[in-house]
N, C-alpha and C positions, 0 to 999 in steps of 0.2 A: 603608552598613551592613556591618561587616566579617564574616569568620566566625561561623558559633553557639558560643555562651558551654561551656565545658566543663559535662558534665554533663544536656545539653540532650535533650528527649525524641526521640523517634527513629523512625520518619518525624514531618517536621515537623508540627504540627498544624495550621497556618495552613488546609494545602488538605488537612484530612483525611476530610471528606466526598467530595472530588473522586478522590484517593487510592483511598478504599474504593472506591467504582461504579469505576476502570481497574481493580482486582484481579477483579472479575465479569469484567468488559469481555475484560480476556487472560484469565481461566479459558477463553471462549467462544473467544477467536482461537485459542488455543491447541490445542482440541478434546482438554486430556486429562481424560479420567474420573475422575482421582484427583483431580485440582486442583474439579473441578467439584464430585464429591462434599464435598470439603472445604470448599468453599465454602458449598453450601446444607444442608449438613449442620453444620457448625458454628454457634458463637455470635454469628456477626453477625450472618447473616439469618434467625435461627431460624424466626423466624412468617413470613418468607415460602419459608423452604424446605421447609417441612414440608409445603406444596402441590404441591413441583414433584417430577422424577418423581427430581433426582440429589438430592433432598433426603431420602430414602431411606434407609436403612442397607444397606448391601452385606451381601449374603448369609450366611450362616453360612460358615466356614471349608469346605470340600469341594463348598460347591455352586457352580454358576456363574454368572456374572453378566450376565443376559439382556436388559440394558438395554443399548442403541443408543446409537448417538451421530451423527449427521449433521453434518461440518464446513463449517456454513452461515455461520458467522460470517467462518470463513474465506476463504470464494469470494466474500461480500461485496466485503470488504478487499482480497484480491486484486485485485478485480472494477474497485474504485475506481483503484487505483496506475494499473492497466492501461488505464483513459480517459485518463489525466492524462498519461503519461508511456513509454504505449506506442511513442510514436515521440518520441525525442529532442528535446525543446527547442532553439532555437537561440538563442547569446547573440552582440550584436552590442553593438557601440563604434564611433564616428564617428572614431579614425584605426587607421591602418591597421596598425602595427606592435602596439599596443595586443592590437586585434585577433588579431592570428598568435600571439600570447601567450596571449590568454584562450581562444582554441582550444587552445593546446598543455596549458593547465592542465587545459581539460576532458575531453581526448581521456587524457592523461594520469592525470587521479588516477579516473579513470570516473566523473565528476559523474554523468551520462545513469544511470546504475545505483546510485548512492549517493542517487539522487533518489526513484528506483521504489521501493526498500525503505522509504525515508521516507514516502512517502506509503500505502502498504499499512500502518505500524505506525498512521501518527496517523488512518487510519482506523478502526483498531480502537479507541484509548485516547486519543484526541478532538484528537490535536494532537500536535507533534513538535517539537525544535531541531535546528536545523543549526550546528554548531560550528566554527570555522574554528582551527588548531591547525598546528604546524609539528614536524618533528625533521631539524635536517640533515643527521644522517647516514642519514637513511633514505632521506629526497627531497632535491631542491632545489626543492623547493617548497612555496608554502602547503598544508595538507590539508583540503579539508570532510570532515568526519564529523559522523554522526546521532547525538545520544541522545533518548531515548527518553523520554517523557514524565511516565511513575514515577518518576523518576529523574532530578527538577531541582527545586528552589526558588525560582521565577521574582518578580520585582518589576517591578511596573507603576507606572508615573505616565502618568495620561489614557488607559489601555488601550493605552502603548508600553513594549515591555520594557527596564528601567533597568539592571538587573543581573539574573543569573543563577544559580545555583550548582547545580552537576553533584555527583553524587557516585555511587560505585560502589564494593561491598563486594571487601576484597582477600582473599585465601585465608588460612587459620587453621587448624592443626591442633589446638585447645582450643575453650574455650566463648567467648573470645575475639573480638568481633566492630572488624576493622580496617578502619576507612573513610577513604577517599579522597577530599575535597574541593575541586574548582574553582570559583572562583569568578568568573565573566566579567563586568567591567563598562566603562564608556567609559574606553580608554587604561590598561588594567591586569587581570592574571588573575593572583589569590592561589589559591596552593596550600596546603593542610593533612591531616595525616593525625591522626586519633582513634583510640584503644586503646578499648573499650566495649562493650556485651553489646547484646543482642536490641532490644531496647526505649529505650536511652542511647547517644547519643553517644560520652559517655566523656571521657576525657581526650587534650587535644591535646598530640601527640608531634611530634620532629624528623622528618623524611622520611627519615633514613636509617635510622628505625629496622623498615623494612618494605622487604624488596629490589626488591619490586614498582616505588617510587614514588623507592627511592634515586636513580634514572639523574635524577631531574627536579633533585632538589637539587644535584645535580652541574652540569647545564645554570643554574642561577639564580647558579650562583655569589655574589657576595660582596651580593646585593641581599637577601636573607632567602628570604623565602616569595612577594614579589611581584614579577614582571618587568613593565616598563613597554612594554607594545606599539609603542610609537613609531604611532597610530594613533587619529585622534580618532574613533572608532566603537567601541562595543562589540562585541566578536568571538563574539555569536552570536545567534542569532534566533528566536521561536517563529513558528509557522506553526498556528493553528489549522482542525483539520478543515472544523468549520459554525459560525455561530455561529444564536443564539444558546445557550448552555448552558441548557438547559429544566428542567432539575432541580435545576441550584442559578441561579437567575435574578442576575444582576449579575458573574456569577464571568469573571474575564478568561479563564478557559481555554476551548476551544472542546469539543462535545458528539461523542461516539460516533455511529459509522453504525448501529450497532446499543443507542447507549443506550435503557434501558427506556422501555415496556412491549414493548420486543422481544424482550428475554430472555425474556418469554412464549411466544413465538411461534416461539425456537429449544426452550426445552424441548417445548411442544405436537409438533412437528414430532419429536422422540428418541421421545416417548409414541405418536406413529403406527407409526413406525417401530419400535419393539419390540415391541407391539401383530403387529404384521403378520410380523415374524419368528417370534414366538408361534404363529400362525395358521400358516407353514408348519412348526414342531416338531410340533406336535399333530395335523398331517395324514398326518404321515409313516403309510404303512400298517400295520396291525397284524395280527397273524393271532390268533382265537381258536379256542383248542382245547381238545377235552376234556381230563382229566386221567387219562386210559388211555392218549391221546396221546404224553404224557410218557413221558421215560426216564430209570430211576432213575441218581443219580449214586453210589450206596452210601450208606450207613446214616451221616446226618448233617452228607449234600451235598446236600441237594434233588432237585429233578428238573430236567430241560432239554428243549426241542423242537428236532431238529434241521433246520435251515432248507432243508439243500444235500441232507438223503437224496432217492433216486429211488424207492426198494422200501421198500411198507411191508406189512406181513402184515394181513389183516382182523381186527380186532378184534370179540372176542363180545359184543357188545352191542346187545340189541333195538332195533331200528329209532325202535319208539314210546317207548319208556323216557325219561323225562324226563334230558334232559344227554346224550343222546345223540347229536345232532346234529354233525354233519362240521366241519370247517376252516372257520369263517367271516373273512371279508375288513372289516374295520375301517377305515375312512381320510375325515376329517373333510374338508369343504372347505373350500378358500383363500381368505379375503373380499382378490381382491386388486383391484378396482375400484373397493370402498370406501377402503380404505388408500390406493392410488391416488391417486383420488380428494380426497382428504383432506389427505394430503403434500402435493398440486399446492397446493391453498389456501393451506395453510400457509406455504409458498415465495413466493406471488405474492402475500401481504399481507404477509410480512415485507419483503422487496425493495424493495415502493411503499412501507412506512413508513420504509425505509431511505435513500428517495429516489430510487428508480431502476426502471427499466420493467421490467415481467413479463419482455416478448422479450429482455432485455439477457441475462437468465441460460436461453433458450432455451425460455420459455412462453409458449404467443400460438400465434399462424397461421404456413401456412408458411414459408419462409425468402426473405427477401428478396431483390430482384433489383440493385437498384441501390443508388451511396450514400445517393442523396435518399431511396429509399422507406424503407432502415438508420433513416436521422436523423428520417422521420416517427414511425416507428413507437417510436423511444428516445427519443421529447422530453422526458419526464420526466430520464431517463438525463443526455441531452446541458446541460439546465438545468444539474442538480448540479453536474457537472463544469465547466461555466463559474464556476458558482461559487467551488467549489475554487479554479478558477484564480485568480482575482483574490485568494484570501486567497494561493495560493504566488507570486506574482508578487514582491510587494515584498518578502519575505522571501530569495527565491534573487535578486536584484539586488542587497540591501545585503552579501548573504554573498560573491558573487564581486567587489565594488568593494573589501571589507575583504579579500578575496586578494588583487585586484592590488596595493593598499596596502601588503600586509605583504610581498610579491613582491620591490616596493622597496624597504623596510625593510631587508628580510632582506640586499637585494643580489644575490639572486635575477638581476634584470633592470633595466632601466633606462625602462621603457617612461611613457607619461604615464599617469596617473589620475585626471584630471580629471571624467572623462564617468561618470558612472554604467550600468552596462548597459542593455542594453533586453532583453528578456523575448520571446521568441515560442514561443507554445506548437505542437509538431506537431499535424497532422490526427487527432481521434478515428478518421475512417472514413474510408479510402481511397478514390477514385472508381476503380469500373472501368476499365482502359483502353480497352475495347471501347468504353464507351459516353463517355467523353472523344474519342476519336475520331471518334465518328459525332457529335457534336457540334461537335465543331471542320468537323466536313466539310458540315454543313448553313448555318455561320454562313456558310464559305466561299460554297456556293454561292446563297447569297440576300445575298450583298455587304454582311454587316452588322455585319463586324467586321473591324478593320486589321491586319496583319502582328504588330504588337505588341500590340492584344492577344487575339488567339492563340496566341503564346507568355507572355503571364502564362498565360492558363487554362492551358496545360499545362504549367506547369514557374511555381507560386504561390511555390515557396519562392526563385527567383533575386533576384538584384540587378538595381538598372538595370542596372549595365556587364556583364554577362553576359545579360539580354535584349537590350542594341543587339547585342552581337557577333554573337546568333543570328541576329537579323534582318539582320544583314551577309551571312552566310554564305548564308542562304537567299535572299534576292536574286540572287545570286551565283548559284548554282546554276539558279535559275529565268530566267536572264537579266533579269531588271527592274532590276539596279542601275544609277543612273545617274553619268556620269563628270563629275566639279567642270570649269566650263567653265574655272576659272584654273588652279587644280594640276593637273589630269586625271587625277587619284585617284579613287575612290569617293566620294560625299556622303556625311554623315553618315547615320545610321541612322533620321533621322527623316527624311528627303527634300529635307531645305532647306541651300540653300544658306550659310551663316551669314555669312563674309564678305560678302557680295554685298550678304545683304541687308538689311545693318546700314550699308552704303554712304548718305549722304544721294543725293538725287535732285540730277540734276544738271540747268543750267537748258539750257534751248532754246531756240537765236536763229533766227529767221525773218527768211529774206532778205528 
């Protein structure tokens, strides 16, 4: 399927229910009040924003605007990246030079952080692509970059992605709407740029006729609009958040952390919370006083009570006289245990519908002591997140195989590409070292675990060849190392002798 036809409506229609719920979905991630009002104030969700609390009309011009907003959607999304990806994945390949390469690319273009944004966005707007893209004068290297999931026209066959097509609006000083399209599919990414308004496409223009997008027609040189990857894989990949998508059933994209009826449960939570703001305006103290009290401001200023005088002169007015009565003290009380209260709920049933444990965002008992009692108490939490993983797993494998790919291509490097990577995801929750310790030190002394492994449990992320070394050294240290009866070097790291005792047995003659 090549580019869309000139003229073509604009966001696609294909996924425009999916579309509409991400424009909710970022009004929420986004936490701004104009986007939100416009949202549930406007004509798409009319009948159901006329419920909620930004569905509202903003106040008259001079008054102000007393509605709350708590950025839960937010801490969500963040909440999620930060399981997944809070501690660096590690990617491995079976040879070794391969290897020192796909560290130098990761270390290099910051995969480890171009990952964490990715997964904070496609928590919010259900799913994410990672793009693999090059400029050599910028790098010498391939580049992963994210786009974002408004902002693709994806094709499925059997629920795997066939092609792609990115697009992002370039700047316009008129009514003039100038868009940008890529198109990524197996062994080729066409470029096109469209002239066309709000709502249309428009008509497809050269690339040089937008300076934006000129520098790329320059790079394509004498091929047109398509350059041929030299690359049997399509150069980029979705990664959906959860599946399945619950509100549009069968749809290949993957579902928000926070799609509906969550969006309930963040406005409920703004409605408490303004609510309870309310409640401390209205407490604020007030003094009433009579109107002898008063000081006149001259003839068609009113009157005023001065707050900071110390001296006041007695005023002639009968004690009993009706309105006579002194300075009284006004000040309403603060429902702030029901607000409280209420917030908390609001927070710990959005969370759990979001997937994830009360304690994860700090509600629950108190604060835990170790990892294991972390991981019992977040098992909800820790579920998710394994989930997540398996959907980001084969998506960041196929995207660094088609870097080292394009690595060679490009001439980059020379290294093999054979192997596809392998995937290990860091530790959600760190173990104490204190209490890795006093573990290591009770296996010790009840003899129930070997030199090696003692150093797996404490150092989970080494290689063999850097677990034998340590057990060399630490022998070593402790005197138990023993010396090879032939070389008279050190044995191997496992105790045996290997030569020896791969020797056949030799026979025995009796005198």
């Amino acid at each position: 399927m090549p580019l869309p036809e000139n003229g073509a409506p604009w966001p696609p229609p294909q996924f425009a229910g999916e579309f509409r719920d991400m424009r909710i979905d970022d009004a929420w991630y986004a936490g701004d009040r104009d986007r939100l009002t416009k949202i549930y104030a406007g004509n798409q969700t009319r009948a159901d924003g006329s419920r909620r609390l930004w569905g509202r009309r903003p106040p008259a011009p001079g008054r102000p605007d007393t509605r709350m907003h708590i950025p839960l959607a937010g801490d969500i999304a963040g909440t999620s990246a930060a399981m997944l990806f809070s501690e660096p994945p590690t990617f491995t390949v079976p040879d070794g030079s391969t290897q020192a390469r796909l560290d130098e690319l990761a270390e290099a273009g910051g995969i480890a952080n171009r990952l964490f944004e990715a997964a904070e966005v496609s928590a919010a707007l259900g799913g994410v692509y990672l793009r693999v893209t090059w400029d050599a004068q910028l790098a010498a290297r391939p580049l992963l970059t994210v786009v974002h999931a408004d902002a693709a026209l994806p094709e499925f066959r059997f629920g795997l992605l066939s092609a792609v097509t990115f697009w992002h609006e370039l700047p316009s000083d008129t009514a003039t709407a100038w868009r940008h399209l890529e198109r990524h599919e197996r062994g080729a990414i066409t470029h096109g740029l469209y002239q066309g308004d709000r709502d249309r496409l428009g008509v497809r223009v050269p690339l040089t006729e937008h300076p934006d997008v000129a520098g790329i027609a320059g790079s394509l040189g004498e091929q047109g609009d398509t350059i041929e990857t030299g690359v049997d894989q399509i150069t980029a990949a979705y990664v959906p958040n959860m599946g399945p998508n619950r509100k549009h059933r069968g749809s290949p994209l993957g579902r928000s952390d926070f799609q509906a009826p969550i969006h309930d449960l963040f406005d409920a939570l703004d409605t408490t919370w303004s609510s309870w703001m309310r409640d401390i305006k209205l407490a604020r103290a007030r003094l009433i006083v009579p109107t002898g009290y008063l000081r006149s401001n001259g003839p068609g200023e009113g009157a005023s009570f001065d707050l900071d005088r110390e001296i006041w002169q007695p005023l002639n007015i009968p004690p009993t006289e009706s309105g006579a009565a002194g300075i009284t003290l006004s000040q309403f009380a603060i429902r702030v245990e029901e607000h409280s209260r209420s917030a908390e709920g609001i927070v710990r049933q959005a969370v759990q519908s979001a997937g994830y444990s009360a304690q994860t965002f700090g509600l629950g008992e108190g604060p835990a002591v170790t990892a294991t009692e972390v991981t019992a108490r977040e098992r909800r939490s820790m579920i998710t997140r394994d989930v997540k993983a398996r959907y980001w797993a084969p998506a960041m494998a196929d995207m660094l195989h088609v870097m080292l790919k394009l690595d060679r291509v490009l001439g980059f490097s020379r290294v093999a590409v054979d192997e596809r990577p392998h995937i290990q995801f860091g530790d959600s929750v760190s173990e104490d070292p204190k209490t890795t310790a006093e573990t290591l030190s009770l296996l010790a002394q009840a003899e129930a675990a070997s030199t090696d492994t003692k150093v797996r449990i404490l150092h989970p992320d080494w290689s063999d060849e850097q677990v034998q070394a340590e057990i060399v050294l630490i022998q070593r240290e402790i005197g138990t190392a023993v010396p090879d009866p032939i070389t008279g070097g050190p044995l191997p790291a496992d105790g045996q002798d290997h030569e020896t005792a791969t020797e056949p047995a030799r026979p025995v003659h009796l005198s």
